[in-house]
Every structure is written in structure tokens, then in C-alpha cells.
N, C-alpha and C positions, 0 to 999 in steps of 0.2 A: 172500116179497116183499123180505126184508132183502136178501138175496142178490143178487137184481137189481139194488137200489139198491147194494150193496158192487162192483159191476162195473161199474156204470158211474161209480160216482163214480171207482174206481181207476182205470179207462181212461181219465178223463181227468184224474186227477194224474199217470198218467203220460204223455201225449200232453202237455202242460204243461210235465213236466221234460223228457222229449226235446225241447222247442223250446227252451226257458233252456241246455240241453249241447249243442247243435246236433247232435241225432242222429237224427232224427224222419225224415228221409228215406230210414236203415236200419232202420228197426220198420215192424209192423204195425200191426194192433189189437190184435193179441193180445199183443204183446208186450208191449204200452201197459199191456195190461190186468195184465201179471205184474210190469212197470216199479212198477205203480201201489201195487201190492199188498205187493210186498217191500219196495219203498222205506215202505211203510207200518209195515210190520213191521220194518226197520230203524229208521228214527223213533220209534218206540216204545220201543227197547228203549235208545236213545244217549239222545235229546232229552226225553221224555217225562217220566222223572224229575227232570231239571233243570229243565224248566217246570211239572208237575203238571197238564198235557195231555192226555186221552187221543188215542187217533187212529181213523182210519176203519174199524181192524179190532175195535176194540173196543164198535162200534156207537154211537158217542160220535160224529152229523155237525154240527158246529159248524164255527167259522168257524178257533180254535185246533186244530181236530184237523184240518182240511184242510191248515193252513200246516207242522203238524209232520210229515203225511204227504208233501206237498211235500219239503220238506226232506230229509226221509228217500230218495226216490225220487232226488233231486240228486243227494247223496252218493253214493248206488247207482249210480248211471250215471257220476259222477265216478271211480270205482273200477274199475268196468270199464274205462273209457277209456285210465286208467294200463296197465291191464295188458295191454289191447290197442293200443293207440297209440306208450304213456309217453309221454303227458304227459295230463292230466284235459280239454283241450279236443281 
């Protein structure tokens, strides 16, 4: 059951970040769903330490662990965009 909840919560932190980096009309779901997940595992490993947050991969679903998966998922698609764009929007 964990699992189900970790995919959908991820699909839609990342359908969330692809609206905030305007990219959501090149994803899917499933992308949503990998956006959501690495941007999560990102967050964790940059921001998490610095706030003492954990995040949605850590089975921690609080309201702090969604904003630092957020966040983490931004940055991720911010970073792509540099390197497919150059420039983050």
C-alpha cells in the first residue's frame, strides 16, 4: 500500500513542479511520476539536512516533507531546462 501512496503522491509533486517550470505540456504521467520521485530524492539529499525534514521517499507524508519534495522536483526540472533550453524557464 505504501507504494501506491509513494506514486501518487510523486505524480503529483511532480505534475505541480512541471506547472510552477511551465513544462507539463511536455510530460506525461509517467514522467510526473519520475519528476516527482527524483525531485524527491533530490530534496533530500540538498534541503533536508538544512531543515531536518524528511521527504516523501522516506515514508515521512507530512506537509514539510511534501514542500521539500516540491522543491527538490523544481530544482530537477530547473536543471534540465538549463541544459536543454540554457536558460531554467
Amino acid at each position: 500500500m505504501n507504494l501506491l501512496i509513494w506514486l501518487v503522491v510523486g505524480g503529483v509533486i511532480g505534475w505541480i513542479a512541471s506547472m510552477i517550470m511551465r513544462t507539463d505540456a511536455q510530460q506525461g504521467m509517467l514522467l510526473n511520476v519520475v519528476v516527482g520521485i527524483v525531485g524527491a530524492m533530490l530534496g533530500g539529499w540538498l534541503i533536508s539536512p538544512l531543515l531536518g525534514v524528511g521527504t516523501i521517499n522516506q515514508s515521512n507524508f507530512s506537509i514539510g516533507s511534501m514542500v521539500v519534495s516540491l522543491v527538490g522536483a523544481v530544482i530537477l526540472l530547473a536543471v534540465v531546462n538549463l541544459f536543454r533550453r540554457g536558460s531554467v524557464r
